[in-house]
N, C-alpha and C positions, 0 to 999 in steps of 0.2 A: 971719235966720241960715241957715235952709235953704239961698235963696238963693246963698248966700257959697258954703256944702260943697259945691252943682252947680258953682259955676264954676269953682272950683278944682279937681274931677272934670274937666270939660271940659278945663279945659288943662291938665291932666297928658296925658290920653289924647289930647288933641293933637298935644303935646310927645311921645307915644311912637310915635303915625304917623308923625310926619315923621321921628325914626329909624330906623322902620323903613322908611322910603323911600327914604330918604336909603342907606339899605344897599343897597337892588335899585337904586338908580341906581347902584351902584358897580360890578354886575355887569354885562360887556359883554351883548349880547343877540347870538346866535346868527343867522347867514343860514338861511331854510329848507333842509331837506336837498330833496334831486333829489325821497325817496318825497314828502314834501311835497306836491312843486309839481305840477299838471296837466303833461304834456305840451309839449314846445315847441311840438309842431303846435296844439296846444291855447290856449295864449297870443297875444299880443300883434298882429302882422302877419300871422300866419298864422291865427289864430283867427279876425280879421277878414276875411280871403278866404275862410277858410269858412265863416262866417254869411253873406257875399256870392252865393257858389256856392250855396247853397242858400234864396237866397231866388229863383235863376232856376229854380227844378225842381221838379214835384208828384211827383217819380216818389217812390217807395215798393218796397224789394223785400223779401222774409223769403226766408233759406234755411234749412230745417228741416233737421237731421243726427241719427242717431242719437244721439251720444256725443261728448264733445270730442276733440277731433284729426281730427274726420270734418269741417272745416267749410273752406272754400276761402279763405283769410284773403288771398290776392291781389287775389280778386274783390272780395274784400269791401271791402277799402280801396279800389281803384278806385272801385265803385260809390258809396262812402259821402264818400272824402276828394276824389276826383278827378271825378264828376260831381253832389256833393252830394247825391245821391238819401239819403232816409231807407233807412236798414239794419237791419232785426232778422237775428235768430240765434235758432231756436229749437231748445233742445237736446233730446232727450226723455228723456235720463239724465246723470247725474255720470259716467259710467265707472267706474265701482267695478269693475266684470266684467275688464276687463283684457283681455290675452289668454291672461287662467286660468295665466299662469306662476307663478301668486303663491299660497301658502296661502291658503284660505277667509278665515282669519282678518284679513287685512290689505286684503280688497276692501273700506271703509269708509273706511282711509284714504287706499285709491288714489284713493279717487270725491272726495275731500276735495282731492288734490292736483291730480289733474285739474283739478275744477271752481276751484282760486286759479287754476293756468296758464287757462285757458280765460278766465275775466273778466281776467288780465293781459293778453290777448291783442286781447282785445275792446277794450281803451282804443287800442289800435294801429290797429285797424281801422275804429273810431269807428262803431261797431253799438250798438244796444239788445240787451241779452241777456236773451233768456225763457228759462225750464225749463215742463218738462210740467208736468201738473196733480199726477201723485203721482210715486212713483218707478216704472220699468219694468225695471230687472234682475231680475227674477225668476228668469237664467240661474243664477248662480251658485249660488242658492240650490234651485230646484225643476227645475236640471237641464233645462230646455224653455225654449226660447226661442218661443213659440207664444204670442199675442196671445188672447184672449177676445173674441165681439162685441161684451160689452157696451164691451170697453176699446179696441175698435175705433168704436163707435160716441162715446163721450166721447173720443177724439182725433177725431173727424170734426165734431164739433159744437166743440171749440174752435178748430180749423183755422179754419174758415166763421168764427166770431166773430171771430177774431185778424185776419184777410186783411179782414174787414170787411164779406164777403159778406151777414150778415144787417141789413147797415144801421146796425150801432151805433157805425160808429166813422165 
């Protein structure tokens, strides 16, 4: 008798999937949106020229900038989409600092809006994008823009790791 009350359990809740499926097949399903999808350069024929270009090249380049909007994005896509060379971008700040036209209060979100435009940019130019190790505006805040050895010395020692110089990459 047990027996019996599972199978009749079973095909009820059978019987209520397949309604319920039978609902979402009713729904047309949507094309992805553009944000969606990679890139055109990024897809199909063109994707494939660039996996091709860049199986002819060891080259490798990084251009370190202070802050976003300091980075040469012409170069950069030459280098990266046009002779396949690997590209990094290493940033050493969000740009929160601005150029100080902005209340104190709103350098957190400039560094925020900055840093989307900057990685939107980065899909264009088809770079790997680094940040520093911690943050370095210290400007806006302690009024000096003047580095410490020590934090001269931890950007010298991640340069050297990153570029490869010490053998680990």
């Amino acid at each position: 008798m047990l027996t019996g009350m599972h199978r009749v359990a079973a095909q009820e809740k059978t019987q209520q999937s397949a309604r319920i499926e039978g609902a979402y097949a009713a729904i047309p399903l949507a094309e992805p949106s553009e944000i969606a999808l990679p890139l055109p350069e990024d897809r199909g024929a063109a994707a494939l020229e660039q996996s091709l270009r860049r199986l002819g090249t060891t080259a490798s380049v990084m251009m370190i900038v202070a802050h976003p909007d300091d980075e040469d994005g012409a170069l950069l896509t030459y280098l990266s989409r046009g002779l396949g060379a690997r590209a990094t971008l290493l940033t050493l700040n969000r740009g929160e600092g601005g150029q100080n036209a902005m209340s104190a209060d709103a350098y957190d979100a400039l560094g925020i809006i900055r840093t989307n435009e900057l990685l939107k940019a980065d899909e264009y130019y088809g770079v790997i994008q680094l940040w520093a190790l911690r943050w370095t505006s210290d400007f806006p805040k302690l009024r000096s823009n003047r580095s410490s050895a020590g934090d001269m010395n931890a950007y010298s020692t991640m340069l050297c790791w990153l570029s490869g110089v010490n053998g680990h990459r």
